[in-house]
C-alpha angles and dihedrals in degrees: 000000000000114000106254107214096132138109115226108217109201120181136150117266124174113247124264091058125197114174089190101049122093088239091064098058084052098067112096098218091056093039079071096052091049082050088061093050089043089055095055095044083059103049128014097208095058094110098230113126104187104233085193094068089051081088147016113303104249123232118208096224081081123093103265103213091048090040130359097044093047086043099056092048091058096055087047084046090057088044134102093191153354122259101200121198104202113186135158088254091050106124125206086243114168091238088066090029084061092038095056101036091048095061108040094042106037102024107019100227120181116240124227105197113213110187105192087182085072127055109185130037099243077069085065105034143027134174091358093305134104111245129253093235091051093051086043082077094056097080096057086075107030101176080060089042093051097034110041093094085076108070131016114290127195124179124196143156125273086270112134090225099058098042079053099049095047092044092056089041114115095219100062102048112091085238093065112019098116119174088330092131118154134041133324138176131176 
């Protein structure tokens, strides 16, 4: 069995997809995801382990059932939980349809939700609910929406504490998760 240590970072890109090209760093969802690695670069101590370097980058230019969907499935197999970036600009691509169905159903990851449209909690939840606005967003990834119960589930603004927080919380790591199934928030 791999060691999963890592933090799957899943985020909408549009396909074709070029890391390297200037288009790339233009789209919001992996702007976050630069913002992880940014954060760690920064400071050591931030707990964020990149699943994504725990293999070769993929180019989709390659065939995705011989290579990027296998691919993608290594790095979930080495993970101890999702790091989902939700936006309103967030599509329902194959690439985040597979990453997320992949690891609630196969390998029952729990998800942390991080909502950059929203920048304090009282955005996600009130009165001990999660807003309407918040679970809107929901369908704009369904496989997300209709499998979620399964694992545990919080969702919090883009703030680096609580990313942090819910990424060093045993709860939400694959090893420990127990019976925590169902939505959380701080």
């Amino acid at each position: 069995m791999a060691y999963r240590n890592g933090n799957y970072s899943a985020f909408y890109v549009a396909e074709p997809f070029n890391e390297s090209n200037l288009g790339a760093n233009a789209t919001k969802d992996f702007v976050y995801y630069n913002m992880l690695r940014a954060w760690k670069g920064a400071d050591s101590s931030f707990p964020f382990v990149d699943s994504h370097d725990k293999t070769y980058n993929v180019r989709d230019g390659s065939d995705w059932e011989k290579t990027l969907k296998p691919r993608l499935h290594r790095r979930l197999d080495k993970s101890k939980n999702v790091i989902l970036f939700l936006s309103s600009t967030t599509k329902n691509s194959r690439a985040l349809r597979e990453e997320i169905d992949y690891a609630i159903n196969q390998k029952g990851l729990p998800i942390i939700v991080v909502y950059p449209d929203f920048k304090i909690k009282s955005d996600i939840v009130s009165e001990k609910r999660i807003r309407k606005q918040i679970r809107d967003l929901w369908d704009n990834l369904p496989v997300f929406r209709d499998n979620k119960s399964k694992v545990p589930v919080i969702h919090i603004p883009l703030d680096k504490e609580l990313i942090s927080k819910s990424i060093s919380h045993d709860w939400f790591s694959v090893i420990t998760k127990g019976d925590k199934k169902g939505d959380y928030w701080w």
